[in-house]
C-alpha positions in Angstrom: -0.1 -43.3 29.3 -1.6 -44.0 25.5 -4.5 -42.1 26.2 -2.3 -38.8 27.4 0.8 -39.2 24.5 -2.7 -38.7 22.4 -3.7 -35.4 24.3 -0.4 -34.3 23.8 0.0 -35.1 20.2 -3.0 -33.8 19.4 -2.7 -30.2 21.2 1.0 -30.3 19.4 -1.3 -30.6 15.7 -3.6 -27.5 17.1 -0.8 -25.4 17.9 0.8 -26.6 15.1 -2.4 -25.5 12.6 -2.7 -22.8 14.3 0.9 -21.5 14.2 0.8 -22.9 9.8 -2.7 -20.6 9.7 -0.8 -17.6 11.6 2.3 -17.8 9.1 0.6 -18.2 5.9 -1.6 -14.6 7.3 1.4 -13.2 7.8 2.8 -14.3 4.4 -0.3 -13.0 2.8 -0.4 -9.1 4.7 3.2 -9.3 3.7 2.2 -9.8 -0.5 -0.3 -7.0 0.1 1.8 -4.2 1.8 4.2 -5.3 -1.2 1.6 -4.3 -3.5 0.9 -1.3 -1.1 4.3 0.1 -1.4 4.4 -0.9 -5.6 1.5 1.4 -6.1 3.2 4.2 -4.0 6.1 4.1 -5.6 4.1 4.5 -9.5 2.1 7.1 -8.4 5.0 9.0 -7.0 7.3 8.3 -10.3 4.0 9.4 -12.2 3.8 12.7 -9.9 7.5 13.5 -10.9 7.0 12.8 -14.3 3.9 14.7 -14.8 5.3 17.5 -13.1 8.5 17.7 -14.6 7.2 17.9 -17.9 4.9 20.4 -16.9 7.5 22.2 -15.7 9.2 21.8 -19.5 6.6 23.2 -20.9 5.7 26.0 -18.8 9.0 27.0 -19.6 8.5 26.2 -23.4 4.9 28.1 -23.3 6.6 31.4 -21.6 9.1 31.3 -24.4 6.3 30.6 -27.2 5.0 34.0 -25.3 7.6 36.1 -26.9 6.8 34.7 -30.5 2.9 35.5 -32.2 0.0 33.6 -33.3 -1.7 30.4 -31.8 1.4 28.5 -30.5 0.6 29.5 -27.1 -2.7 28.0 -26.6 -1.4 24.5 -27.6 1.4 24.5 -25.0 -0.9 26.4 -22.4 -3.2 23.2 -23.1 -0.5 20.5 -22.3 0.9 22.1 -19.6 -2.0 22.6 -17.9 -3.2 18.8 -18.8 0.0 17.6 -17.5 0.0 19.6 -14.2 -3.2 18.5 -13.3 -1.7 14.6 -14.6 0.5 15.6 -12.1 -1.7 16.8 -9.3 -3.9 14.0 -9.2 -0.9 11.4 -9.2 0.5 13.2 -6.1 -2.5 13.3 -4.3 -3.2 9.7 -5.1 0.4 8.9 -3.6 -0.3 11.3 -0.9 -3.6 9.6 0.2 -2.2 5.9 -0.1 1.0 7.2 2.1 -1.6 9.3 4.4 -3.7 5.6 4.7 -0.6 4.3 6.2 0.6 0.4 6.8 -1.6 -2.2 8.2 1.1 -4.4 7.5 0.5 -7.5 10.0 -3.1 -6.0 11.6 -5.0 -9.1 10.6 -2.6 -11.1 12.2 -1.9 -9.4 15.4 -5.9 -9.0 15.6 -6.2 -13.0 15.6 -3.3 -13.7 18.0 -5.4 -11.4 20.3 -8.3 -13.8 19.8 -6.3 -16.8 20.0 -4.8 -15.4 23.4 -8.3 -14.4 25.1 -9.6 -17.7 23.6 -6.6 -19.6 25.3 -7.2 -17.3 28.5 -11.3 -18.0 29.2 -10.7 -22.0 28.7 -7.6 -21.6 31.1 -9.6 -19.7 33.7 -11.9 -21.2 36.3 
């Protein structure tokens, strides 16, 4: 009876380790998608920043049109800087969006292991 309260306690530590090693993956895909999500969120505030002040001066340049001399190349300049600011900070949101979550993959990938692992030692 000793011998099989030992087999027992020690599958109840394996599946215990396991289920720790399993938690603290999750715990770390969950940080990372946190990050994920963080970065999205800059480069989108940066997008709408960028562009909305491009927008401002656009509007600024068009009215600098009306008036003479060299004004018009220094807000042609920023707006165009800030538009492509802009650009590049929407397609850097787009492409981090367009990669999409892999929120819990690692994890879901080693409970498939641990399953087919469990089911070759279990069968014949």
């Amino acid at each position: 009876m000793s011998d099989g309260g030992a087999t027992l306690r020690a599958r109840l530590d394996a599946v215990l380790g396991l289920a720790q090693t399993r938690l603290e993956l999750l715990a770390l895909e969950l940080h990372e998608e946190k990050l994920r999500l963080a970065r999205l969120l800059l480069m989108t505030v940066l997008a709408a920043l960028f562009l909305g002040s491009a927008l401002l001066l656009a509007v600024l340049w068009l009215t600098a049109a009306l008036w003479d001399s060299h004004r018009l190349l220094a807000l042609g300049t920023g707006t165009v800087l800030l538009a492509l600011g802009g650009v590049a900070a929407a397609t850097a949101a787009a492409r981090t969006l367009a990669a999409g979550s892999r929120l819990f993959a690692a994890s879901l990938d080693e409970l498939r292991r641990d399953r087919s692992a469990l089911a070759s030692r279990d069968a014949p």
